[in-house]
N, C-alpha and C positions, 0 to 999 in steps of 0.2 A: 399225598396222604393227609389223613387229621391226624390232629393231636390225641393220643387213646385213652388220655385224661378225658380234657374239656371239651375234643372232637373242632376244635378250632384250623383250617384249612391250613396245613404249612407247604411252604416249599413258593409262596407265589411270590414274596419279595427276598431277593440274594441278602439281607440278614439273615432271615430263617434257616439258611445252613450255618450247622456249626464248624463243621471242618469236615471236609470228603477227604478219605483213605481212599480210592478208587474200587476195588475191587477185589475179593477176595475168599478162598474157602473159609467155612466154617473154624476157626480155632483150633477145637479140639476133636477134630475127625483126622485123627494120625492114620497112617496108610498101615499095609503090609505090603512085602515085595511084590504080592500079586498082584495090589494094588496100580502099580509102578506101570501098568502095561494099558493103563484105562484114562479114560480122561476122565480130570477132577471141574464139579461142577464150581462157579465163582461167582459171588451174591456183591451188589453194591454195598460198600461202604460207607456210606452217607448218612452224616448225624444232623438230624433238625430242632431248633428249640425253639421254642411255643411262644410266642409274646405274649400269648394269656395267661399262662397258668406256671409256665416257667420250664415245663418238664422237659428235658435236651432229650432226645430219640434220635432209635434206626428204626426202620420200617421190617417188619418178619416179614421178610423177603426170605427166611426158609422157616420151615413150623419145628415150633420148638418142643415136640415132640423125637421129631428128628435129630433136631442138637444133643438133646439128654434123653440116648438112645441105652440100649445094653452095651453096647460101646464103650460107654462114656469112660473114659482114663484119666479124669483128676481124683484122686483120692486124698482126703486131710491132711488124715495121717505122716505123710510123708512128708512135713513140715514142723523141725521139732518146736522152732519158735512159736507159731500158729497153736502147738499142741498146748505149749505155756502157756498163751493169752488165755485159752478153750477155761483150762483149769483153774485161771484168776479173775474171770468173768463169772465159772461158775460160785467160787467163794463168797465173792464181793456177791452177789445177787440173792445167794441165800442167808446173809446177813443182814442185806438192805430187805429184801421183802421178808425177813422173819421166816422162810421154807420150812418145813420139817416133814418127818414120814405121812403126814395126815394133806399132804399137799401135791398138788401132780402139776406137772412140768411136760409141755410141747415144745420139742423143736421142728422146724418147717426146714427139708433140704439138709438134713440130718448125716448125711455122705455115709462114712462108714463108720460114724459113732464116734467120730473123736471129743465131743463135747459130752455129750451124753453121758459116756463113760464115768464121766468126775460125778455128774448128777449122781447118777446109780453107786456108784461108791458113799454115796453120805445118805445112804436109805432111802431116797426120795422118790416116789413113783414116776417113770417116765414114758414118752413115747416119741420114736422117731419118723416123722413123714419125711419120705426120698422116691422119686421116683424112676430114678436109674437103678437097674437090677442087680448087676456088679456090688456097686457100693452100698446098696440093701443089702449083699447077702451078707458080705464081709462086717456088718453093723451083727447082724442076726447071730452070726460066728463068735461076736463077742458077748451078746449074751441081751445087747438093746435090743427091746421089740421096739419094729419098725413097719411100717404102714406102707405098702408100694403106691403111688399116685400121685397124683399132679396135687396142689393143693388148692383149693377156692371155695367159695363159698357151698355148692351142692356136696364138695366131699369131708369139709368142716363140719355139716351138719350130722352127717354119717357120723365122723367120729364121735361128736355129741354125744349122739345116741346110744352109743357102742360104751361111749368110754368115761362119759361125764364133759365137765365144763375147767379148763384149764387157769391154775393162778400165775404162771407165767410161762408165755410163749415167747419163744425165741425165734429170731430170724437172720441169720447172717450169712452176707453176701448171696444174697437171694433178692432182694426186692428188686434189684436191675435186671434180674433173669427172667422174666416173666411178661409174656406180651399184654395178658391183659391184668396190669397193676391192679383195679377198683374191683375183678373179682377176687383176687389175690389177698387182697387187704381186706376184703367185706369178710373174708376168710376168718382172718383173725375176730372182729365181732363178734362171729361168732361162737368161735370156738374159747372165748377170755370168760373167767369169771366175774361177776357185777363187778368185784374192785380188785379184781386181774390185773396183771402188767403184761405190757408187750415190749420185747426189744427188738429194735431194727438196728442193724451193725449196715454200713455203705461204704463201699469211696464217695470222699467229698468232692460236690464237683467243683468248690471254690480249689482244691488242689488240685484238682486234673487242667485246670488252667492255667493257674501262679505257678505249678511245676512242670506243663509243659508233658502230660503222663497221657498223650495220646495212645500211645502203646494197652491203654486199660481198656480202651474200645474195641470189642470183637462181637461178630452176632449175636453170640449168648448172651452179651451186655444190651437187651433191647435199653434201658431208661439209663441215663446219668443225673446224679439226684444231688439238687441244693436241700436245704429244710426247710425253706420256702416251698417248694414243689412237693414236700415229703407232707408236709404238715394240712396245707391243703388238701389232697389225698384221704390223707386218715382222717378229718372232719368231714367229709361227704362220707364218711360211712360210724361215724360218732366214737370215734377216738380222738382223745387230746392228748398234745403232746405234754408234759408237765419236765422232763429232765432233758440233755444232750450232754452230751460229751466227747468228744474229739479223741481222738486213737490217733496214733503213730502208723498203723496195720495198713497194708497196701498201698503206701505211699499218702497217708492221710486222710481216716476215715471218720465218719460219725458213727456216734451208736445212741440212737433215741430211743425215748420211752415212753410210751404211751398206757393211759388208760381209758375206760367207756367214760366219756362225757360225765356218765350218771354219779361215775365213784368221787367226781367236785375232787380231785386230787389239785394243789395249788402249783402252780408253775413256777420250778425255781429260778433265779435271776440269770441263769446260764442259757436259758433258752430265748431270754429279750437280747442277749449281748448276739449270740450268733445274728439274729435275727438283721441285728445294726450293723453288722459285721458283713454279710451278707450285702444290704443294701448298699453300704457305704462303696462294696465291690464291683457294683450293676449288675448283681446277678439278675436274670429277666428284662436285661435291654440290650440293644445289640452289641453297642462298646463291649461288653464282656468279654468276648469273645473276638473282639475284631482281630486282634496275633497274632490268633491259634495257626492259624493252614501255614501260615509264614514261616511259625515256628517247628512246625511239624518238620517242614520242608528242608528247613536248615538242618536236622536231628540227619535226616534220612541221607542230604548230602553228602554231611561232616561222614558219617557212617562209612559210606561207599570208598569216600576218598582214601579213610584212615585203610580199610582192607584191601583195596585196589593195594595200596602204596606199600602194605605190609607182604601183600604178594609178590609182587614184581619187586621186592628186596628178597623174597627165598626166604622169608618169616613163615609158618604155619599159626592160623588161627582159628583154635576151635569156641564151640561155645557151653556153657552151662545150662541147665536148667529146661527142659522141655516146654516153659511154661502159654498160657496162652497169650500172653502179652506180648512175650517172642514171638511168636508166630505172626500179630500183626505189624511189629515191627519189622520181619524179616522181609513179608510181601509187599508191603508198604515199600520198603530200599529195594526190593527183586534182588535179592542177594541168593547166592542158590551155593551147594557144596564146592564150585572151583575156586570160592572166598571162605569158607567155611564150612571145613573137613567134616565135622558132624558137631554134634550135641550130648554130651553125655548127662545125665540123668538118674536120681536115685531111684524113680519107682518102678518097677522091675513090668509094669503096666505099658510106660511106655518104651521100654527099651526093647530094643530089635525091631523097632516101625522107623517110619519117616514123618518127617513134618507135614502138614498139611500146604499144599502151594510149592515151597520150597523143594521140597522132597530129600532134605537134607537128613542123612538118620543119625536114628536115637542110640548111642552106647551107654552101657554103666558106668558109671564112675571110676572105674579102672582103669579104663580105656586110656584115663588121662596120663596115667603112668607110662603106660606102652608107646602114647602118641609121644609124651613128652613135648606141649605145643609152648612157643612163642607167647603165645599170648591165650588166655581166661576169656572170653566176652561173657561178661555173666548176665543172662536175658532177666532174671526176674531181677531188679532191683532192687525190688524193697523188701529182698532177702540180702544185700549184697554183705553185711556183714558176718551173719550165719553162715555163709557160702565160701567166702573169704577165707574164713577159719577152718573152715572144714577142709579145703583147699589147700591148703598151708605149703604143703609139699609141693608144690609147683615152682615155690621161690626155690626151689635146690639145685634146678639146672637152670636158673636164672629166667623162666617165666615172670609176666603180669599178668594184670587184671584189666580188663576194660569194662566200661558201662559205657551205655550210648544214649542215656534219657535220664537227667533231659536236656543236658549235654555232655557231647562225650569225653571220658576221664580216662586215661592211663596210665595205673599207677602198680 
């Protein structure tokens, strides 16, 4: 493959892989029982990063059309902590850019409105781009208008036209989703007003290494993003980055800011430190990564042994969280329901399906009550606090909790 940045040939010296997961369905293509009687198709796993330009990739080895289908079963919403960050993002934003009723606001991937919401509560004009159907209507139900369509540059222009020129667009956990980033991003150009702001929220991938959060790679994840590779990006299409800021969210994210070149916005000292920060780590050489497979591999073992061991003592362990990070951990270990009774799960979306791969299903959160299991494995992580608590009741017939990434803890 190239790089769908630079178009730089990868894969011809064994640096260029960043770490192979082997193979695997799609994340978030949960089954039904009818499902159960078919065979599930399985796309390579294999991440490569760019010695030129830094971008770490998978190849759309399926179209991502297909991924983010009417299907699609992540919904925001059903993350209260997530719902908090939505609401103190949008505060902090309309007091940093001065917003008011006279100002209009895009978000790109807009899901079922959980962001938006806070916008439209403080009179601000908005509009949602999504283009999974489900999580459109559900946005449209609460009252967001929302645009159904892929987003890039030909359909930026559309709304243009349709809708005016936006002073701040938002983009969270979207810019790894998208196989071709430069129309993605030309996207933004031009849908930003002359001294519009853009924000990109990501996992960082200096933390997808340092913590070992293999588990964040899944097809839907085409790009894993430094701000090195981000920044380059939005200068080939005349955005500068001028702020960043680091988040806690998804096991450690960035959220950058950008404007048009043209609006000479000056670059605060937070964006030379990453930058040093970054280098000093080798992001864009191969050491950076040299670890990882190593590390991956250890996760996946520890994993197997801890539920083997838990079995064959007459312990029951179920899991939390239907998330899609679970799911490449789970195929990744080939752990299937004789280790792992099921998954229970609050959005009512994916309850009564199966995992993808695994085929392990999805109950409610009740479930936990009735199983009364040994043991928690809580898939999403970097909810595990949230979870925990919500949880609570499980210490009462003497359950724990496990995590597995990005090493495994039971506690």
């Amino acid at each position: 493959m190239n790089c769908r940045h630079c178009r730089t040939p990868l894969g011809r010296a064994p640096s260029d892989t960043f770490v192979d997961l082997g193979a695997a369905p799609p994340s978030n293509a949960f089954l039904r029982e009818a499902d159960l009687l078919r065979a599930e198709a399985h796309f390579p796993l294999k991440v490569f990063a760019c010695p030129t330009c830094a971008l770490v990739q998978v190849d759309e080895v399926q179209r991502h059309d297909l991924l983010f289908s009417d299907d699609y079963v992540y919904f925001s919403s059903y993350s209260r902590s997530w719902l908090e960050h939505a609401r103190r993002f949008v505060g902090e934003a309309v007091d940093r850019l001065g917003l008011d009723a006279s100002s209009r606001v895009l978000e790109v991937a807009s899901n079922d409105g959980y962001l938006l919401q806070y916008v439209r509560e403080r009179g601000i004009p908005c509009v949602g781009v999504e283009p999974t159907a489900g999580t459109a209507r559900v946005a449209r139900e609460r009252g967001i208008d929302t645009v159904e369509v892929f987003f890039g540059r030909e359909s930026a222009r559309a709304l243009v036209a349709e809708r005016g020129r936006f002073d701040l667009t938002v983009a969270n956990n979207v810019l790894a989703h998208v196989p071709d980033i430069d129309d993605f991003v030309a996207g933004f150009a031009e849908a930003l007003a002359p001294t519009g702001s853009a924000s990109f929220e990501f996992p960082h991938l200096l933390e997808l290494v340092a913590m070992n959060q293999f588990d964040t790679i899944y097809h839907e994840h085409f790009s894993y993003l430094s701000l090195r590779a981000v920044e380059r990006i939005l200068a080939a299409h005349g955005l500068a980055v001028w702020d960043v800021e680091t988040l806690p969210t998804h096991g450690g994210s960035l959220r950058v800011w950008a404007s048009p070149v043209a609006a000479a916005r000056e670059a605060r000292p937070s964006v030379a430190r990453l930058r040093a920060r970054e280098a000093a780590a080798g992001v864009g050489t191969p050491g950076f990564h040299a670890g990882l497979q190593a590390a991956t591999e250890r996760v996946k073992d520890d994993l197997l042994a801890f539920l083997i061991a838990e079995k064959r003592a007459g312990r029951r362990v179920v899991g939390y969280g239907a998330a899609a990070k679970g799911n490449t951990l789970l195929n990744f270990a080939g752990v299937r329901p004789d280790l792992l009774a099921f998954v229970a799960d609050a959005s009512p979306h994916k309850q009564g399906r199966f995992l993808p791969g695994s085929r392990i299903p999805v109950r409610a959160p009740e479930a936990l009550r009735e199983a009364r299991p040994d043991v928690v494995l809580v898939l999403p992580w970097n909810l595990r606090e949230e979870i925990v608590g919500q949880l609570a009741f499980v210490r009462a017939w003497g359950g724990r909790f496990a995590t597995a990434v990005p090493t495994l803890q039971v506690f």
